[in-house]
C-alpha positions in Angstrom: 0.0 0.0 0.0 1.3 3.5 -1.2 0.6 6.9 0.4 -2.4 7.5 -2.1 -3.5 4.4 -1.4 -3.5 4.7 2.7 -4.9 8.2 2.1 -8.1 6.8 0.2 -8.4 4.0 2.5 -8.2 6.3 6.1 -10.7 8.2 4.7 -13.4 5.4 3.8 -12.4 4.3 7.4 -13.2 7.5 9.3 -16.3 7.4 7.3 -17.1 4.2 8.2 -16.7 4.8 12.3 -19.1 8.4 11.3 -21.4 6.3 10.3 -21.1 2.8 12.3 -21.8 5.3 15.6 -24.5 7.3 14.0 -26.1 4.3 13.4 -25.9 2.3 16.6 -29.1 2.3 17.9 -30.8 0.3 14.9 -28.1 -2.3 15.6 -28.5 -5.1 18.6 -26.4 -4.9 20.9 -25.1 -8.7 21.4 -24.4 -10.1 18.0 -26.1 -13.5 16.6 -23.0 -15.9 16.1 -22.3 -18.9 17.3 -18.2 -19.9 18.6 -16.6 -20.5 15.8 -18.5 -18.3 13.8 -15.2 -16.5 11.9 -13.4 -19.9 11.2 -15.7 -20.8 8.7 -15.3 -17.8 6.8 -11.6 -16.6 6.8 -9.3 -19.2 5.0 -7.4 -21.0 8.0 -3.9 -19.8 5.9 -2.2 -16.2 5.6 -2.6 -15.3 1.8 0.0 -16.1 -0.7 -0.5 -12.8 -2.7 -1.4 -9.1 -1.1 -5.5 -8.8 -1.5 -6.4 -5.0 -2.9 -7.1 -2.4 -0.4 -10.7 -1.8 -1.8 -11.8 -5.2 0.0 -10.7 -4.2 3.3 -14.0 -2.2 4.2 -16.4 -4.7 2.4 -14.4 -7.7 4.3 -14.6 -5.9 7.6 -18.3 -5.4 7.2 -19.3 -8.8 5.9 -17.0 -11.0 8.1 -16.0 -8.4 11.4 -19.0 -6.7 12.4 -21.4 -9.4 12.8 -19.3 -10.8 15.6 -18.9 -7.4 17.4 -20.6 -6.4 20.3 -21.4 -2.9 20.6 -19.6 -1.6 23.5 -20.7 2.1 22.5 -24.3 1.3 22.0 -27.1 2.7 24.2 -28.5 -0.7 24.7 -24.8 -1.9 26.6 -25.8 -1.5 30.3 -23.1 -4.2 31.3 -19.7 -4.2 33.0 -18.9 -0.2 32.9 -18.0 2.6 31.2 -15.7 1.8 27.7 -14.9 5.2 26.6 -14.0 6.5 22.8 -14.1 9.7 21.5 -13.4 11.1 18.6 -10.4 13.3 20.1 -8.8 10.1 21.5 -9.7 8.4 18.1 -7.8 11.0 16.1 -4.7 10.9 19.0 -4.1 7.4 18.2 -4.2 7.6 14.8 -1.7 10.3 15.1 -0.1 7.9 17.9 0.0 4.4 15.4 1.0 7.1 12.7 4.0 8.4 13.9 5.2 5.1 15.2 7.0 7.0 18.1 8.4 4.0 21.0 9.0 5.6 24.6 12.1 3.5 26.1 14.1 6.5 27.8 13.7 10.2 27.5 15.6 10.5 24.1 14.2 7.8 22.3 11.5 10.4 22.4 11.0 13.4 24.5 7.5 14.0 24.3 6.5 11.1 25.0 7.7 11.0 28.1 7.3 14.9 28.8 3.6 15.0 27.9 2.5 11.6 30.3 4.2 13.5 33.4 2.1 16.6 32.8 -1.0 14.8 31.7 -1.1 13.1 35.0 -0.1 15.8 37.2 -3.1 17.8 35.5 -5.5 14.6 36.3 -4.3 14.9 40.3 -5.0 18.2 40.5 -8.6 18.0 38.8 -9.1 15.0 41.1 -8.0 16.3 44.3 -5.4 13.8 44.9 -2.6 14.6 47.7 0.2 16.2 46.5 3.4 14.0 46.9 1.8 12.3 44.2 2.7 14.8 41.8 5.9 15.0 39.9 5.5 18.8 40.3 5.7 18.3 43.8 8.6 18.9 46.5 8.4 14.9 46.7 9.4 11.8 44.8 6.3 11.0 43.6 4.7 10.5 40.1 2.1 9.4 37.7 2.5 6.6 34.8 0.3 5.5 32.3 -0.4 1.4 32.6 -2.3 -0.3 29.9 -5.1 -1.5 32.9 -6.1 -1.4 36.6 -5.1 -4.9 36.7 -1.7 -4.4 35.4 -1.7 -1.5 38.4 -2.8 -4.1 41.0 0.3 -6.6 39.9 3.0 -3.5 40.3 1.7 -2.2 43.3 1.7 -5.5 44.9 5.0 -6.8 43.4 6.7 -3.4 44.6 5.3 -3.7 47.9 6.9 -7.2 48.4 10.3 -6.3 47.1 10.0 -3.3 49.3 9.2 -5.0 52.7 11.7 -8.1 51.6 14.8 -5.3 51.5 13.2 -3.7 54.5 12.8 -7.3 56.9 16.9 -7.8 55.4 18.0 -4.8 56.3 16.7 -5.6 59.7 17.7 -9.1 60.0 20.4 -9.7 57.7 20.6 -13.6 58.4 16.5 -13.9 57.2 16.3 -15.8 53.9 14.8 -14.2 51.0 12.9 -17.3 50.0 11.8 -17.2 53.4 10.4 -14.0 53.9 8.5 -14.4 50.9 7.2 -17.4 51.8 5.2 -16.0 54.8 3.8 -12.4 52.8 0.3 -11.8 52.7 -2.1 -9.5 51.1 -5.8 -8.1 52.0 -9.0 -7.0 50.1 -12.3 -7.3 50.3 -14.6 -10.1 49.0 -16.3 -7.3 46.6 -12.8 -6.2 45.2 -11.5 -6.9 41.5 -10.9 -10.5 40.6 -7.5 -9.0 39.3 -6.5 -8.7 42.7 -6.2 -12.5 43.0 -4.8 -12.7 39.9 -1.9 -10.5 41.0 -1.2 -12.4 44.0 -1.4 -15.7 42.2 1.2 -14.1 39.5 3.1 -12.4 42.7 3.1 -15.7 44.6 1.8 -13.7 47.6 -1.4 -15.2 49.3 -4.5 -13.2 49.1 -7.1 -13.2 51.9 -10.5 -11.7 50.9 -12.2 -10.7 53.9 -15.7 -9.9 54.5 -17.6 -7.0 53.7 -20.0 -5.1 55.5 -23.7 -4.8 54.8 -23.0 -1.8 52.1 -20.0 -3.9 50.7 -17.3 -2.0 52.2 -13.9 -3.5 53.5 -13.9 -3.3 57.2 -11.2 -2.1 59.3 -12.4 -4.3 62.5 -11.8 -7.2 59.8 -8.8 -6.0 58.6 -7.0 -5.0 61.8 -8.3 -8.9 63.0 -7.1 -10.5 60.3 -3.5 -8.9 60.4 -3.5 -10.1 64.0 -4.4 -13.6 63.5 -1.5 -13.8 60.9 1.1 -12.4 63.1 0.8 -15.2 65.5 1.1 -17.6 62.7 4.4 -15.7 61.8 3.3 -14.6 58.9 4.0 -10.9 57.6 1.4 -8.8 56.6 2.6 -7.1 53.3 -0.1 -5.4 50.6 -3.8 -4.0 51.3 -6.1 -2.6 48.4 -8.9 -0.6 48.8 -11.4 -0.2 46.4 -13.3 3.0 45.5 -15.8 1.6 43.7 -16.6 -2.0 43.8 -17.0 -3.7 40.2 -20.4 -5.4 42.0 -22.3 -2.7 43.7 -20.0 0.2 43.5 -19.5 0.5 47.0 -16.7 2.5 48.8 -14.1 1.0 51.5 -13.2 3.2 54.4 -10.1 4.3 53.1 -9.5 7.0 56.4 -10.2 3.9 58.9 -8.1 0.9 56.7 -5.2 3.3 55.5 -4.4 4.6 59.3 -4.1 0.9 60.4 -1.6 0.3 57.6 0.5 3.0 57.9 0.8 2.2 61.4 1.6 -2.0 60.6 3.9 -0.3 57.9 1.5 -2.3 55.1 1.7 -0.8 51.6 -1.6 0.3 51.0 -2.9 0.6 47.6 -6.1 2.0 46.1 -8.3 0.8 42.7 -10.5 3.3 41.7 -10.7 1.9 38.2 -14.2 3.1 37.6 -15.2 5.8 40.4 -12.0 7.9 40.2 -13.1 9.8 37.0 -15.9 11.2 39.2 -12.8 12.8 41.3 -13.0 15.5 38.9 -16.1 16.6 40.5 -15.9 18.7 43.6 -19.2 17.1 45.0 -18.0 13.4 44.7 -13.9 13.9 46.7 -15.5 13.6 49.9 -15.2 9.6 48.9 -11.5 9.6 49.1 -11.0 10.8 52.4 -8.0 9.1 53.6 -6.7 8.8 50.7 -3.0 10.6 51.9 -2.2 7.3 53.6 -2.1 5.2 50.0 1.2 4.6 48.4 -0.5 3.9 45.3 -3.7 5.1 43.3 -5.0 4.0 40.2 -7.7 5.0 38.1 -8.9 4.4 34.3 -9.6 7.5 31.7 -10.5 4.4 29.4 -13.8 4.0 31.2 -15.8 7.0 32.9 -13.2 9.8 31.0 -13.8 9.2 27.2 -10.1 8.0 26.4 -9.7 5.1 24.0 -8.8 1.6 25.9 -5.7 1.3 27.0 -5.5 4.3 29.1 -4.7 3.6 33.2 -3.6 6.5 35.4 -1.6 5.2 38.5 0.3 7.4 40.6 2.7 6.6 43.6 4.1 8.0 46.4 8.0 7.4 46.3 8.8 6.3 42.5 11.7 5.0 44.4 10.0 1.9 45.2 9.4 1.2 41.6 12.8 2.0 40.4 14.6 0.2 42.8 12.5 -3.0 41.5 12.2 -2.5 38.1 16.0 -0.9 36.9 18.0 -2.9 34.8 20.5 -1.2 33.0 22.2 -2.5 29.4 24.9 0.4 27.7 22.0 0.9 24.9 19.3 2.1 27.0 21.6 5.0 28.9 19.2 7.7 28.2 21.6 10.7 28.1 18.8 13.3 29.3 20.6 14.8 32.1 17.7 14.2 34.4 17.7 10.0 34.3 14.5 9.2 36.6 13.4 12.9 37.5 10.3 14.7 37.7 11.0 15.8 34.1 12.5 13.0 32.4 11.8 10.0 34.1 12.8 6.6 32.6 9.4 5.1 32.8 11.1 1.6 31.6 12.2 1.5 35.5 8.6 2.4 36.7 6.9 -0.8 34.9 7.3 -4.3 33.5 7.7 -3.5 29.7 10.6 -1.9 28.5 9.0 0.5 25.4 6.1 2.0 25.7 3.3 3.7 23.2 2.8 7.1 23.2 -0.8 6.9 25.6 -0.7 10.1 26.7 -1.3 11.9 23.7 -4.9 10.4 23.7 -5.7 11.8 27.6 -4.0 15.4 26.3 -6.4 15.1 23.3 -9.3 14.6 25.3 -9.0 16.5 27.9 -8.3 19.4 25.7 -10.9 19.2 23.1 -13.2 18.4 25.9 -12.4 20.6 28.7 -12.8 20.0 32.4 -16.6 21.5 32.6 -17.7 19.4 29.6 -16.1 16.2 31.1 -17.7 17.0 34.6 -21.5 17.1 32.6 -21.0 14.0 31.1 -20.0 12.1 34.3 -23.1 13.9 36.6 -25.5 13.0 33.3 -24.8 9.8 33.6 -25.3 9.8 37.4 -28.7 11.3 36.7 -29.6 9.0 33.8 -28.9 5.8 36.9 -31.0 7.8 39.1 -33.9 7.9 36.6 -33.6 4.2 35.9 -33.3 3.8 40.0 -37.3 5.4 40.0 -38.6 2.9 37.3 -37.3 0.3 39.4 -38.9 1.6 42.7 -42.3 2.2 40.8 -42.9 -1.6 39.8 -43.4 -3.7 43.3 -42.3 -6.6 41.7 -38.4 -5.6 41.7 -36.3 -4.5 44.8 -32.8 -2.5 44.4 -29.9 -4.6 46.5 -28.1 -1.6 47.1 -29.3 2.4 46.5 -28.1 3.6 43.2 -24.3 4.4 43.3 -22.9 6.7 40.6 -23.9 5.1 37.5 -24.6 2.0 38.3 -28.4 0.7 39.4 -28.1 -2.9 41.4 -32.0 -4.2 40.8 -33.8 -8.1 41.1 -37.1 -9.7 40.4 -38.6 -10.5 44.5 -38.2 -13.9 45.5 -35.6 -17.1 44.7 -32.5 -16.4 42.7 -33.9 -18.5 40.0 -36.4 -15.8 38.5 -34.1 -12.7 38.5 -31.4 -15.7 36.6 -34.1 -16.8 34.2 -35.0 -12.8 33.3 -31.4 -11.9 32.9 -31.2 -14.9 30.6 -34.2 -13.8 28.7 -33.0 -10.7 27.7 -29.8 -11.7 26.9 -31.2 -14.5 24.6 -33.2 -11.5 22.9 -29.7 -9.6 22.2 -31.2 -6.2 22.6 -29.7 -5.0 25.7 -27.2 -6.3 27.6 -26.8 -6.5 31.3 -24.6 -8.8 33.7 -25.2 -10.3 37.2 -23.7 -10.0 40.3 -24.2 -11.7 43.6 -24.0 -9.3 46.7 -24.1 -10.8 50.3 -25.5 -14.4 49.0 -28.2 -12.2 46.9 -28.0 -12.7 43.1 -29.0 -9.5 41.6 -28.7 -8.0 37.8 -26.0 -5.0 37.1 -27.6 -2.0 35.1 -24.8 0.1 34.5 -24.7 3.5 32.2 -21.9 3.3 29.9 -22.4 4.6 26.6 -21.5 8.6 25.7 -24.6 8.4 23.8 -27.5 7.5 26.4 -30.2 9.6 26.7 -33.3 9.1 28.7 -35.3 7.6 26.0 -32.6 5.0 26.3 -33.0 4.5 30.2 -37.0 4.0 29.1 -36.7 2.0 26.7 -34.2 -0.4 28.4 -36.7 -0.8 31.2 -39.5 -1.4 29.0 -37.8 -4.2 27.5 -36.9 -5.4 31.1 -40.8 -4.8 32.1 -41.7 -6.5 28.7 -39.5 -9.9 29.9 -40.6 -10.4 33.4 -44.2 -10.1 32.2 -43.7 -13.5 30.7 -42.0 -14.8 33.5 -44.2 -13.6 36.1 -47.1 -14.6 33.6 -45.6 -18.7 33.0 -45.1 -18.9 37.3 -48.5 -17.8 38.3 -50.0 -19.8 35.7 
């Protein structure tokens, strides 16, 4: 493919997203394919001889979109938030376009230079303490990861390697392999299943303890926990915090959990992967109080902040702790910068686990620009009202009952009665491929997640999903009276 050629091409495919989104709402939201739909229509070999760029479009159409679900559609109440914009569209075009790699700060400045300023501007619009800053007097920073989860797995890792040198420097006869051996990590039994991922990748035990009646981590439980392990010699190493469950969306007690790990000297680390976007709005900060004890934050601009996927904002307190894991020097990657691992110029290859990086930052700048702070701020509190509208449906049909109040954007709701009809509705409408919704169990209660995710809901959207919802347990209320 020439340039004329990729010129003519980029255009059909701009047009093509212009009109896929304009169009989403006469499309279903789950596509009709069975596994192993694709394989019977894309030769099972690479072709010998280049196919002409004019069947790229017709190709993607006929044998791609069929199989796609429609993240972006109104219909798509599951999960949360996947953002796109156009700004973060055309950033990374530009990004893919340029082909720019960010290894150290001369491999390509602005890479670099732009992600530490980005993320400084997204602490200060969130309120977050200061020493996370690069701007600050401090040491610490921000970095972009490609996910929460990969946040989890640093944060965790770093927090062991920290408290193994620490428990060394103390007792220089301990074994490393020994120490290790006996690290343990806390969450709660609402938080991320990519906490338990990280500690089986981490090999550090994870103990999920329970939550409380609004699904919050308690610190009784915590503080009790840390105790009982103690006297079994173990060493209490990693806590995370959740603001804002993936279940119910519920908050841990960050000011009561993060004062008993600073005082057990536990590395405390906080996944706001959804809620944190609604940081940027004054009214919704009171939810981080206590969040100067963390030594680690994370948050996604790929969900509630319009940026393309894979965008994840984490921040830590001492960037030390990272670099004095992660540094591995070779003569070609001596960055030359003058400022090796400052606030400036900081060689992210020693924050993180891969050693070149894309340029992601460009797509936050974009957005966040083009956007603007107020405009972003809207879009969050719309969405908030949008839940609350869909909150008053449920309230109005005596049939249904809300597990939890409605929490930012996310409604928790269930048909009255056994597990087994609020299963077989949620299985209806799935079945029907129309809207799409996911299930969640909250203290032994199986409930159904309605969650407002697409930039293009409007309340004719929140109606008509309920209608359809209404529309199923008729028939189901209808086949068990009968």
């Amino acid at each position: 493919m020439n340039a004329e050629e990729f010129e003519k091409l980029a255009k059909e495919v701009i047009e093509y997203i212009v009109d896929y989104n304009g169009k989403l709402r006469s499309r279903n939201v789950l596509p009709d394919v069975e596994p192993g739909y694709l394989h019977h229509l894309i030769p099972s070999d690479a072709p010998e001889n280049p196919d002409h760029w004019t069947k790229i479009i017709p190709d993607f159409d006929r044998f791609i979109m069929p199989g796609i679900t429609h993240w972006n559609s109104p219909m798509f109440n599951a999960f949360y938030v996947s953002a796109g914009c156009y700004p973060s569209i055309v950033a990374d075009l530009l990004s893919c376009g340029i082909a720019t790699i960010g290894i150290h700060w001369l491999s390509s400045p602005a890479v670099t230079e732009l992600e530490v300023i980005v993320l400084d501007w997204l602490a200060k619009l969130m309120n977050l303490p200061e020493h996370f800053l690069a701007s600050s007097p401090g040491s610490g920073g921000g970095i972009i990861q490609g996910s929460a989860s990969e946040g989890i797995f640093v944060a965790l890792i770093t927090a062991k390697d920290k408290m193994v040198k620490r428990l060394q420097a103390k007792f220089p006869d301990w074994e490393e392999g020994l120490i290790k051996a006996k690290l343990v990590a806390y969450a709660s039994d609402q938080s991320n299943s990519s906490c338990e991922k990280a500690g089986r990748i981490g090999s550090m035990k994870i103990r999920l303890l329970a939550s409380d009646d609004q699904g919050r981590l308690r610190a009784d439980a915590l503080q009790k926990a840390i105790l009982e392990d103690r006297n079994k010699g173990l060493i209490p190493c990693f806590v995370m915090a959740t603001l804002g469950t993936t279940g119910t969306c519920a908050f841990d007690d960050i000011s009561a959990v993060g004062k008993i790990c600073n005082a057990e000297k536990i590395w405390l680390h906080i996944d706001a992967a959804y809620a944190g976007a609604a940081f940027i709005c004054p009214e919704f900060q009171y939810l981080m109080a206590g969040v100067e004890y963390a030594d680690s934050f994370c948050m996604n601009p790929h969900k509630w902040l319009l940026t393309t996927f894979n965008c994840s904002a984490f921040w830590v307190k001492d960037r030390h702790d990272l670099t004095n894991l992660f540094s591995v020097d070779r003569p070609y990657l001596k960055a030359n910068s003058g400022d090796v691992n400052g606030k400036y110029a900081p060689d992210f290859r020693n924050w993180e686990l891969p050693l070149g990086r894309s340029f992601r930052a460009l797509k936050l700048w974009l957005t966040l620009r083009l956007y603007g702070v107020r405009n972003l701020q809207n879009y969050i509190r719309n969405h908030c009202d949008l839940a609350k509208h869909f909150e008053s449906l449920v309230l109005q049909d005596n049939r249904f009952e809300l597990v939890c109040p409605a929490i930012m954007g996310l409604v928790c709701f269930r048909l009255k009665g056994e597990d087994s009809l609020s299963m077989e509705l949620l299985k209806s409408i799935t079945d029907e491929r129309k809207l799409y919704m996911v299930a969640g169990i909250f203290h032994g209660k199986y409930f159904i997640r309605y969650a407002i995710c697409s930039r293009y809901m409007e309340i004719k959207d929140v109606e008509l999903g309920w209608n359809i919802i209404v529309s199923h347990a008729d028939q189901i209320t209808r086949q068990h009276n009968s």
